[in-house]
C-alpha positions as CSV (number, residue, x, y, z in Angstrom):
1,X,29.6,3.8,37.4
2,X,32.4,3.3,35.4
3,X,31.6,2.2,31.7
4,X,33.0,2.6,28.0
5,X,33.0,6.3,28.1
6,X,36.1,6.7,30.4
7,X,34.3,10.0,32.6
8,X,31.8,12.6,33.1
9,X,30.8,14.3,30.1
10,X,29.0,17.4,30.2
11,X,25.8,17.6,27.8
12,X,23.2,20.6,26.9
13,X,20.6,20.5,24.3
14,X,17.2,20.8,23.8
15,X,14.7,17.6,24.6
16,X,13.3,16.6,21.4
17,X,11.5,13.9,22.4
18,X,11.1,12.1,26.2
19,X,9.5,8.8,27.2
20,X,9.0,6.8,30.6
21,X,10.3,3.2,29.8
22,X,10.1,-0.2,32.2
23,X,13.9,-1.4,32.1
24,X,13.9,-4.0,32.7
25,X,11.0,-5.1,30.9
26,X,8.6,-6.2,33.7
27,X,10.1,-5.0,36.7
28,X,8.2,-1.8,37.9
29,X,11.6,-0.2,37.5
30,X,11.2,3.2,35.5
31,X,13.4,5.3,33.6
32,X,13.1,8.3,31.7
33,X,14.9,8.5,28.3
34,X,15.6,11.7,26.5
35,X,16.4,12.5,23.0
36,X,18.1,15.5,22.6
37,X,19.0,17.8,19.6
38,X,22.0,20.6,19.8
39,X,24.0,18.3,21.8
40,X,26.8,18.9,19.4
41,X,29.3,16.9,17.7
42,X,30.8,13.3,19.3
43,X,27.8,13.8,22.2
44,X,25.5,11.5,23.0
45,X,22.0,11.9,21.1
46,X,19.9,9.8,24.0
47,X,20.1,9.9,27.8
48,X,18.9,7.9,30.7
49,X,17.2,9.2,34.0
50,X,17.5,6.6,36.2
51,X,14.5,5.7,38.3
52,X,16.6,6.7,41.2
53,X,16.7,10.2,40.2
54,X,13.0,10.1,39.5
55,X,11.7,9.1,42.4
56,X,13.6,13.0,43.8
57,X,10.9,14.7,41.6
58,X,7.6,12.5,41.3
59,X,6.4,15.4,39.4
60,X,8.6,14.9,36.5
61,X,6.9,14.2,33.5
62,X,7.7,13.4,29.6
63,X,5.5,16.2,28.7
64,X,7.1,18.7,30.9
65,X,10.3,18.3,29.8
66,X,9.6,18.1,26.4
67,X,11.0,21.3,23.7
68,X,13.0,22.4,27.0
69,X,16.8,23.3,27.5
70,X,18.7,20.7,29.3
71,X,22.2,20.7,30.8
72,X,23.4,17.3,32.4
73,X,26.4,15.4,33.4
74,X,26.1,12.0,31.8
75,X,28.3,9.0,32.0
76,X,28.5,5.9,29.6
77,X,27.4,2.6,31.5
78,X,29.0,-1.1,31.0
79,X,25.8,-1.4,28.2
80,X,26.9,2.0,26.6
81,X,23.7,4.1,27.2
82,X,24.6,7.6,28.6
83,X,23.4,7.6,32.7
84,X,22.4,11.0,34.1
85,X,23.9,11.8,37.4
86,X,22.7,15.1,37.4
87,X,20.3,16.8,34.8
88,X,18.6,20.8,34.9
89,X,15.8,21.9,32.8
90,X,15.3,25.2,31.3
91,X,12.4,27.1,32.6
92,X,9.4,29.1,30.8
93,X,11.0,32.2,32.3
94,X,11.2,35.2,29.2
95,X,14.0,37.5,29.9
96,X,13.5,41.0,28.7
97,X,15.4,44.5,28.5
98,X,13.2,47.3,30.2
99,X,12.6,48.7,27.0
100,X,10.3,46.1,25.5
């Protein structure tokens, strides 16, 4: 996929807000799309999951995801919206010194 972005760009943040959308409309094809916060400066805000990576984790869901840490490598398609090629999500896992 080369689009107007030139590369690979990596991107972490935090999911503020994630919804399963038909594109395109009518098609049974379905993509996630994530809004993210933290991202930093000159980063894309929103990011596609392609219905290709979906369908390697049925499981995934909106909900899930949703208030989590995210790292992904994201790339700017021919229509400019930022493609995941690969995406990680923070677990619920608390880390703790042996103190506490």
């Amino acid at each position: 996929m080369t689009g107007q972005g030139g590369g690979i760009m990596q991107v972490r943040g935090i999911v503020q807000r994630a919804e399963l959308v038909e594109n395109p409309p009518g098609s049974d094809r379905i993509e996630m799309v994530l809004w993210g916060q933290g991202v930093g400066p000159n980063k894309p805000r929103s990011l596609v999951v392609p219905y290709e990576l979906l369908l390697n984790d049925p499981s995934l869901d909106p909900d899930q995801v949703q208030g989590h840490g995210f790292e992904a490598q994201v790339e700017q398609d021919d229509s400019g919206r930022w493609v995941v090629s690969e995406i990680g999500f923070a677990t619920r896992r608390v880390l703790r010194s042996a103190g506490d």
